[in-house]
MARNU-711246 format. One record per atom (N, C-alpha, C): residue number from 1; x, y, z. Coordinates in steps of 0.001 Angstrom, whole numbers. Layout:
N
+-----+---------+---------+---------+
:   k :       X :       Y :       Z :
+-----+---------+---------+---------+
: NUM :       X :       Y :       Z :
...
+-----+---------+---------+---------+
END
This chain:
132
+-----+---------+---------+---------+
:   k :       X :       Y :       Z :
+-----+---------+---------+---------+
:   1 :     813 :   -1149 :       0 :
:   1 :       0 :       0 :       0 :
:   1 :     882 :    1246 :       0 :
:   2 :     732 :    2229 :    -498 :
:   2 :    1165 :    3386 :   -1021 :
:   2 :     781 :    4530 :     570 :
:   3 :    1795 :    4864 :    1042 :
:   3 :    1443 :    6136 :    1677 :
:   3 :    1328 :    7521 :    1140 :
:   4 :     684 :    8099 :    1919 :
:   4 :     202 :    9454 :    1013 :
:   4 :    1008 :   10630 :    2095 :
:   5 :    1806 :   11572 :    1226 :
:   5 :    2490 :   12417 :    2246 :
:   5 :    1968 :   13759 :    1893 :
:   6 :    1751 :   14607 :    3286 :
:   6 :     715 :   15347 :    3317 :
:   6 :    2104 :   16806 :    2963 :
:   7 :    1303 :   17839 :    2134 :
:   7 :    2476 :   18558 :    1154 :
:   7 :    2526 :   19976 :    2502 :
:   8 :    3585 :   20213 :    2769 :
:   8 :    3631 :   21324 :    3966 :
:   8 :    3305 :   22710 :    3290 :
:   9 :    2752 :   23747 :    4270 :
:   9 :    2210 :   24611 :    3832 :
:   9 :    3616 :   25269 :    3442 :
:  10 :    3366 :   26437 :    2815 :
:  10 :    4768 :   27396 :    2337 :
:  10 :    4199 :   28827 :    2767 :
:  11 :    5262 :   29355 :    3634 :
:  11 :    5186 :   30253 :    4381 :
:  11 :    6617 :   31296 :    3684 :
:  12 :    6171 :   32690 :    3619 :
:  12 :    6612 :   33655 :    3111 :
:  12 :    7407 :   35004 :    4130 :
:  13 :    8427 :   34733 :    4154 :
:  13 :    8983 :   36022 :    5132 :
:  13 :    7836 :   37148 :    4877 :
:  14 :    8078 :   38098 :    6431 :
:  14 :    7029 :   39017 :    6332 :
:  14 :    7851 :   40670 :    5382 :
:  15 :    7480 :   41458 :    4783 :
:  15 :    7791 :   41925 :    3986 :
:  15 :    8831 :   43607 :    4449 :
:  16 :    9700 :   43785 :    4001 :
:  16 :   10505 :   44748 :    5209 :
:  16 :    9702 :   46295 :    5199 :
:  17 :    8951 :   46411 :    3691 :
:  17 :    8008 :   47688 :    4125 :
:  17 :    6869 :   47316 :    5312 :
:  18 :    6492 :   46225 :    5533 :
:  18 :    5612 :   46556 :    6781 :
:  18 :    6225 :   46882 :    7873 :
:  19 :    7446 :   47135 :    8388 :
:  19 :    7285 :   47239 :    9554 :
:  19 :    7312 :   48680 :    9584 :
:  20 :    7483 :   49773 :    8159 :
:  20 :    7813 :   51161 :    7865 :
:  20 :    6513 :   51518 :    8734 :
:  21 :    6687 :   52417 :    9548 :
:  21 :    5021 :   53534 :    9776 :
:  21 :    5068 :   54601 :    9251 :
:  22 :    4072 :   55262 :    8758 :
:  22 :    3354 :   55926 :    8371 :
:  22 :    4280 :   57538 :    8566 :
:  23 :    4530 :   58186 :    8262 :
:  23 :    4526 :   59777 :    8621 :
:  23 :    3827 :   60463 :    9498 :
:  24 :    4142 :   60692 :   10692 :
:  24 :    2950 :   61993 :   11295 :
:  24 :    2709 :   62615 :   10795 :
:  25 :    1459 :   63339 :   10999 :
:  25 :     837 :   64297 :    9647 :
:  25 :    1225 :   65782 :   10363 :
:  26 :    1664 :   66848 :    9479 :
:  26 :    2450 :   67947 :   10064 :
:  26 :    3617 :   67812 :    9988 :
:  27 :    4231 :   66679 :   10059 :
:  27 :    5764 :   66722 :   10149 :
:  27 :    6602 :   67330 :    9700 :
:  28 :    6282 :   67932 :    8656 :
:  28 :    7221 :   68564 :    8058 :
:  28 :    6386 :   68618 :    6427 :
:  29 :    6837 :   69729 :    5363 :
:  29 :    6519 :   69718 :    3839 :
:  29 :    6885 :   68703 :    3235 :
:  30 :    5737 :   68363 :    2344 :
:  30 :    6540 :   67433 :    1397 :
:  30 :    7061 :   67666 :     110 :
:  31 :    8230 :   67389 :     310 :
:  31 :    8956 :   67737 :   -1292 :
:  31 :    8446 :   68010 :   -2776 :
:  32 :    8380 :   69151 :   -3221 :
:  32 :    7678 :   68836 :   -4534 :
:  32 :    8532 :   68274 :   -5457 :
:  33 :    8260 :   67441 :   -6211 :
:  33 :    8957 :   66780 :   -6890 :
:  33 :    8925 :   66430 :   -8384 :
:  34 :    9321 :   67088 :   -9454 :
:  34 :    8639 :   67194 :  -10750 :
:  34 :    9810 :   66708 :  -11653 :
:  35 :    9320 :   65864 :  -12759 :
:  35 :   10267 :   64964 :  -13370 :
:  35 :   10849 :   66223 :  -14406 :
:  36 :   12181 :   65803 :  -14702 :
:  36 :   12574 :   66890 :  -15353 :
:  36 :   12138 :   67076 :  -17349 :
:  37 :   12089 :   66144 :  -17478 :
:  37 :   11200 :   65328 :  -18554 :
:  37 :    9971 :   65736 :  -18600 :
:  38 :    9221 :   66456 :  -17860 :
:  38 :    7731 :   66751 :  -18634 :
:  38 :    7754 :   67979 :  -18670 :
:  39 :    7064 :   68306 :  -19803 :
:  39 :    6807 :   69749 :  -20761 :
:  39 :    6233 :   70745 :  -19444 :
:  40 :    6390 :   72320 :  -19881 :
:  40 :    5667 :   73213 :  -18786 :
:  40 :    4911 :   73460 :  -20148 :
:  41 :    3728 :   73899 :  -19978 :
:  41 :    3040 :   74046 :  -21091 :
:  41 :    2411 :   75732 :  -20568 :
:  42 :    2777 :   76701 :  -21834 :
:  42 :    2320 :   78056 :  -21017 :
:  42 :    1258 :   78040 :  -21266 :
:  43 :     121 :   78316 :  -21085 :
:  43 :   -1520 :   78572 :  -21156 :
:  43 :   -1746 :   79978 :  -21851 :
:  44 :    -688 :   80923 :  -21260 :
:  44 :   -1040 :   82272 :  -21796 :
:  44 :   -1121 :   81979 :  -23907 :
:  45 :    -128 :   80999 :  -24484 :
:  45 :     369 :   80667 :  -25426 :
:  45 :    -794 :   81121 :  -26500 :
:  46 :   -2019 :   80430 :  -25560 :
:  46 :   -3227 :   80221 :  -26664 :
:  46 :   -3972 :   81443 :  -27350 :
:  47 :   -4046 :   82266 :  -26787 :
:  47 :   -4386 :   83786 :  -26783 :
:  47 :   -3198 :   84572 :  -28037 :
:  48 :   -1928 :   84395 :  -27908 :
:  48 :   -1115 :   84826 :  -29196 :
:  48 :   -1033 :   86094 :  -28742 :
:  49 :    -428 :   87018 :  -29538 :
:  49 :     -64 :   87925 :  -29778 :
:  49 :    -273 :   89175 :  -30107 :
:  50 :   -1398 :   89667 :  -30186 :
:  50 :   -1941 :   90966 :  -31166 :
:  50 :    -955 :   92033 :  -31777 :
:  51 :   -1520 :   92507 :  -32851 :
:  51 :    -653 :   93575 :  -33379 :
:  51 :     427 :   92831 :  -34223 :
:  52 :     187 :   92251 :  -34899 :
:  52 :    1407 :   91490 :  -35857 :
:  52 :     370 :   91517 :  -36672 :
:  53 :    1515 :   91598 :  -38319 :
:  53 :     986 :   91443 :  -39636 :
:  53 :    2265 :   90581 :  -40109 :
:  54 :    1783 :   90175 :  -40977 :
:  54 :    2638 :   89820 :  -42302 :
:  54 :    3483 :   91262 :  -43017 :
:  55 :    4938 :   90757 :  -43086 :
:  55 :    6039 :   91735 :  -43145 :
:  55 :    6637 :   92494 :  -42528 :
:  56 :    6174 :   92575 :  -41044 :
:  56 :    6879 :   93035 :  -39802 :
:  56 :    7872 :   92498 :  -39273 :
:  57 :    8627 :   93343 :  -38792 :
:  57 :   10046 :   92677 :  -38362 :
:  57 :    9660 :   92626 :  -36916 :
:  58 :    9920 :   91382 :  -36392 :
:  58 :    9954 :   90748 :  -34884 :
:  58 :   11349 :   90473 :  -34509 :
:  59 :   11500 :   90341 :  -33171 :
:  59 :   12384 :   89732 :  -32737 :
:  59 :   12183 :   88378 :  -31870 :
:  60 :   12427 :   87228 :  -32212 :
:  60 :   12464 :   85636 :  -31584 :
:  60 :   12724 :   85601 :  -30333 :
:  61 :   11945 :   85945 :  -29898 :
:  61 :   12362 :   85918 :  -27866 :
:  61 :   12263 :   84178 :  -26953 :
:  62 :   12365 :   84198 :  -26583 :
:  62 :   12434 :   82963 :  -24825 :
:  62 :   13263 :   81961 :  -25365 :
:  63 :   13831 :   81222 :  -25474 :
:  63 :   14379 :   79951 :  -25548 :
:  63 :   14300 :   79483 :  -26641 :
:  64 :   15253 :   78360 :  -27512 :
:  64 :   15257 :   77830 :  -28356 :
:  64 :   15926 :   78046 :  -29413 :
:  65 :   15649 :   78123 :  -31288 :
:  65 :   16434 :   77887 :  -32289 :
:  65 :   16372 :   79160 :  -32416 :
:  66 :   17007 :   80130 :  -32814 :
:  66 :   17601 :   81270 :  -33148 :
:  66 :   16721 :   82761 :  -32397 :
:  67 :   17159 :   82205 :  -31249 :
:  67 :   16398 :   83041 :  -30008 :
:  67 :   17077 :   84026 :  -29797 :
:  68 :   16309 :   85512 :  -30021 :
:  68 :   17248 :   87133 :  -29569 :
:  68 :   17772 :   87442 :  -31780 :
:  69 :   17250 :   86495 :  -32355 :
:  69 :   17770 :   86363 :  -33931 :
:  69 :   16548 :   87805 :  -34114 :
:  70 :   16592 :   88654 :  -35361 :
:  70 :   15466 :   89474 :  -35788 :
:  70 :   14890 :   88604 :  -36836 :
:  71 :   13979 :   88922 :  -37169 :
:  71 :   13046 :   88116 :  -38344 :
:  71 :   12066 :   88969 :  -38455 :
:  72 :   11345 :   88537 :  -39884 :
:  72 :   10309 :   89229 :  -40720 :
:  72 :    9008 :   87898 :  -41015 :
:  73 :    7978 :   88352 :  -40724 :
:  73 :    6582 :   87984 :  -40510 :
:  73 :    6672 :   87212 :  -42457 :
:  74 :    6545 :   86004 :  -42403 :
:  74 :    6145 :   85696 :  -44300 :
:  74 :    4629 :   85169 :  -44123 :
:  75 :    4335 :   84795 :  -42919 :
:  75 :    2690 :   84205 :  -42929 :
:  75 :    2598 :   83600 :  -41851 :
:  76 :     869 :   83241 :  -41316 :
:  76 :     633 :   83361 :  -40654 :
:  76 :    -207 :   81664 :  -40396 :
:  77 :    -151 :   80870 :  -39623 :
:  77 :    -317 :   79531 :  -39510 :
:  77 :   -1804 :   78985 :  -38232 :
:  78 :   -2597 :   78551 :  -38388 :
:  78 :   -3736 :   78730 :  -37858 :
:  78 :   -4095 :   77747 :  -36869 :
:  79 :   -4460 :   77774 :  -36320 :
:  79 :   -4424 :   76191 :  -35110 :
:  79 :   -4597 :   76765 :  -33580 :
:  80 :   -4422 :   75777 :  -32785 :
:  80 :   -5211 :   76051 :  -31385 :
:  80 :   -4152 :   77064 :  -30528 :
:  81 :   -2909 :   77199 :  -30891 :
:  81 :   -1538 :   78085 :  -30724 :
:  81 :   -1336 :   78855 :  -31877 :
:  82 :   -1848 :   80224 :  -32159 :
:  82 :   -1257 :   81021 :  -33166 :
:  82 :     -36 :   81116 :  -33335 :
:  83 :     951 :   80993 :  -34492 :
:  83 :    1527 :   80614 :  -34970 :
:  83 :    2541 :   81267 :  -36205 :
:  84 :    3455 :   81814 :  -36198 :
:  84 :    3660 :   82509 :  -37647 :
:  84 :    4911 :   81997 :  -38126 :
:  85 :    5085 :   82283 :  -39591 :
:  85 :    6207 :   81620 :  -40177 :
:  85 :    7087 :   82667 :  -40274 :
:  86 :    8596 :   82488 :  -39918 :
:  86 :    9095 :   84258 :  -39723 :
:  86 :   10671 :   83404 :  -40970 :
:  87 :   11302 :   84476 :  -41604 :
:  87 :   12417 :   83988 :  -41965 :
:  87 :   13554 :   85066 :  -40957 :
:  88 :   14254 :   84738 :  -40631 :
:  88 :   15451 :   85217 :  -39962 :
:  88 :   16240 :   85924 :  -41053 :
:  89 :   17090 :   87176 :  -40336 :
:  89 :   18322 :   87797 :  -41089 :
:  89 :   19122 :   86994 :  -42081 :
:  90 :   19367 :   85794 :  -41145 :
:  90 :   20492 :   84656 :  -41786 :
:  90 :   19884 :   83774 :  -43214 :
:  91 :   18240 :   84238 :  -43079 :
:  91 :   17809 :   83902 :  -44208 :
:  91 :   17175 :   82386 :  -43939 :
:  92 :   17075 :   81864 :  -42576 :
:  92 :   16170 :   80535 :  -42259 :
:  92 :   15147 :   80740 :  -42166 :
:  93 :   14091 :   79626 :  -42268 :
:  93 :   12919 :   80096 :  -41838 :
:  93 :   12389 :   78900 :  -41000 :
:  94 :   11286 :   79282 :  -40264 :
:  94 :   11019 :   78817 :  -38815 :
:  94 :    9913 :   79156 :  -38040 :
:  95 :    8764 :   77975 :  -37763 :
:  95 :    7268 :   78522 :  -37083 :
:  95 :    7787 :   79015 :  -35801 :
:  96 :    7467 :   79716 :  -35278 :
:  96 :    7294 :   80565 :  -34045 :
:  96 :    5738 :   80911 :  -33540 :
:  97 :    5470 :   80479 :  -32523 :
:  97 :    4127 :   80910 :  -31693 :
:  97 :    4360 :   82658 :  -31828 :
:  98 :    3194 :   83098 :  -31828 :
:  98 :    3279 :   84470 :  -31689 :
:  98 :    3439 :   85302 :  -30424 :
:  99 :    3670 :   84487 :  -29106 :
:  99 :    3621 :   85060 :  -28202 :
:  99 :    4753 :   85000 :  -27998 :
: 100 :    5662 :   84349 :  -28779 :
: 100 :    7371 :   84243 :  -28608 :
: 100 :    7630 :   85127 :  -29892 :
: 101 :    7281 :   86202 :  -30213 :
: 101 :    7417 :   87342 :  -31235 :
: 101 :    7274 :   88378 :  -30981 :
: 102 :    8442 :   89515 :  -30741 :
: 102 :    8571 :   90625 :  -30177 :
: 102 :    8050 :   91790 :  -31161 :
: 103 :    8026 :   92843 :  -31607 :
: 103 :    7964 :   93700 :  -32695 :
: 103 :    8890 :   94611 :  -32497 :
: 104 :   10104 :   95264 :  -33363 :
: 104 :   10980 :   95824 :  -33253 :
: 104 :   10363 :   97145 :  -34330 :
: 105 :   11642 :   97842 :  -34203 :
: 105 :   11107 :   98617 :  -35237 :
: 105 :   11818 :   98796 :  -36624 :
: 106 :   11508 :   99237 :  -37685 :
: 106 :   12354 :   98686 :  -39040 :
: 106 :   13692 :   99189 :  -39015 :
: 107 :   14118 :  100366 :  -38538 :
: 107 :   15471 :  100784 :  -38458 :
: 107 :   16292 :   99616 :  -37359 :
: 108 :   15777 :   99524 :  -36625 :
: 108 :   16339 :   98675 :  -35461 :
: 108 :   17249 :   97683 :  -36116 :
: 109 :   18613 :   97422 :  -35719 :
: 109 :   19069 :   95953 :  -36339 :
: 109 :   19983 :   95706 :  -35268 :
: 110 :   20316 :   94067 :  -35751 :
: 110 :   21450 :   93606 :  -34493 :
: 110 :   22748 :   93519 :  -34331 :
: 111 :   23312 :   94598 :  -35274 :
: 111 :   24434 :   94374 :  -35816 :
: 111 :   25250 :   95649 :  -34533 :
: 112 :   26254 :   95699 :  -34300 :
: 112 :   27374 :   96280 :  -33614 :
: 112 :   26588 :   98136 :  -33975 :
: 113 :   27054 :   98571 :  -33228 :
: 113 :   26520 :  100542 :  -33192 :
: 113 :   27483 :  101065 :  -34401 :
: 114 :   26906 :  101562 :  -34997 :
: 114 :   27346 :  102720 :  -36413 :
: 114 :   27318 :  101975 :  -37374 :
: 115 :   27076 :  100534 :  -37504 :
: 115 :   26604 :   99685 :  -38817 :
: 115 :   25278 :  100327 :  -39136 :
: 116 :   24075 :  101283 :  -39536 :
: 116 :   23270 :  101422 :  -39768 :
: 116 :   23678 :  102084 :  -41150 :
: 117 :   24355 :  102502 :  -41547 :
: 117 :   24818 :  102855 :  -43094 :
: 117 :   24586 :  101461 :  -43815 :
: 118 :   23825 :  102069 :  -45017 :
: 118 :   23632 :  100512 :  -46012 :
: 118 :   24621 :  100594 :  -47259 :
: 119 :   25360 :  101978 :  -47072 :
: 119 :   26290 :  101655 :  -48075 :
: 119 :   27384 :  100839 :  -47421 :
: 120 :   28555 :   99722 :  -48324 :
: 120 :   29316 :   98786 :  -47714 :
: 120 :   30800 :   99913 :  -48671 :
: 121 :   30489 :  100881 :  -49410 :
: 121 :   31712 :  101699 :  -49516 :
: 121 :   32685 :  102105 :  -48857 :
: 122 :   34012 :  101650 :  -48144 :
: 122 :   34804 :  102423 :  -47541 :
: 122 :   35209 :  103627 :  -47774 :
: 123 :   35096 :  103938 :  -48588 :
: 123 :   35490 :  105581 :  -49156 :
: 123 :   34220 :  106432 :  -48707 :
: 124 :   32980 :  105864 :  -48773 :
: 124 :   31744 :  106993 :  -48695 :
: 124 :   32100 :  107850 :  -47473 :
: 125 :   31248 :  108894 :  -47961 :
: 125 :   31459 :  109706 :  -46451 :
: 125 :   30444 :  109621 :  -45229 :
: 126 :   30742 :  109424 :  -44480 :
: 126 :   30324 :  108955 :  -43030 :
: 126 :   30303 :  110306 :  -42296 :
: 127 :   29311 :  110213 :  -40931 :
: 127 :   29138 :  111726 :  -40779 :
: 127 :   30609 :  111699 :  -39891 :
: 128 :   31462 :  110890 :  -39199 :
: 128 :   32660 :  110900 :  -38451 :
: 128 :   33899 :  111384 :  -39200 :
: 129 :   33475 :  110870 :  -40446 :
: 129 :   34904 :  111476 :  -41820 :
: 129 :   34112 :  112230 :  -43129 :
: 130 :   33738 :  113563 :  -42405 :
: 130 :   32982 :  114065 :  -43535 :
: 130 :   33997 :  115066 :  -44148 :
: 131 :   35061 :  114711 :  -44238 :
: 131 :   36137 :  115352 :  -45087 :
: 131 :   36855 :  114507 :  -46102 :
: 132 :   36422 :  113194 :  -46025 :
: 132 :   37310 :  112367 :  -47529 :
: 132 :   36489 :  112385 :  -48361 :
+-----+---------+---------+---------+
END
């Protein structure tokens, strides 16, 4: 005859977070803690810009691809974030939200002080050498 052997139960250490307690409540702030990985999304964004046309010179403000660059308005892009297509000095072009679009004024440029002469003549007369 065959004996029958009875199978022992299986028992599991007890787990090392239980014996953790709890925090008193008050104890102290709790850390805010925000992954560096998720987007800030501005809200103001949606609203845009007023006072921009097509062919205005802006300047590319806050962060990113050719930010503090001047640029000129070529059109205007439609969606839940207004939007415009600007080409830069350097001659790129590049969507920009309109609330990241400054308006300068047309004389304004970014070039070093007394570059505002559009002649590239060294000989012309300049009001500093108005004797050659």
């Amino acid at each position: 005859m065959t004996a029958t052997v009875r199978k022992r139960k299986v028992t599991y250490p007890v787990a090392k977070t239980a014996t953790k307690r709890a925090p008193a409540a008050g104890a102290g702030p709790e850390p805010v803690y925000s992954r560096p990985t998720v987007a800030s999304i501005d809200l103001t964004a949606a609203g845009g810009r007023g006072g921009l046309s097509v062919g205005d010179r802006v300047r590319i403000i806050g962060s990113g691809l050719y930010a503090g660059e001047p640029a000129v308005i070529e059109r205007f892009a439609g969606g839940v974030i207004p939007a415009a297509h600007v080409r830069t000095e350097s001659g790129r072009t590049r969507q920009v939200r309109t609330i990241d679009l400054e308006p300068i004024g047309p004389a304004e440029r970014s070039g070093p002080v007394g570059s505002a002469h559009s002649s590239t003549d060294p000989t012309a007369p300049t009001p500093d050498r108005a004797d050659a």
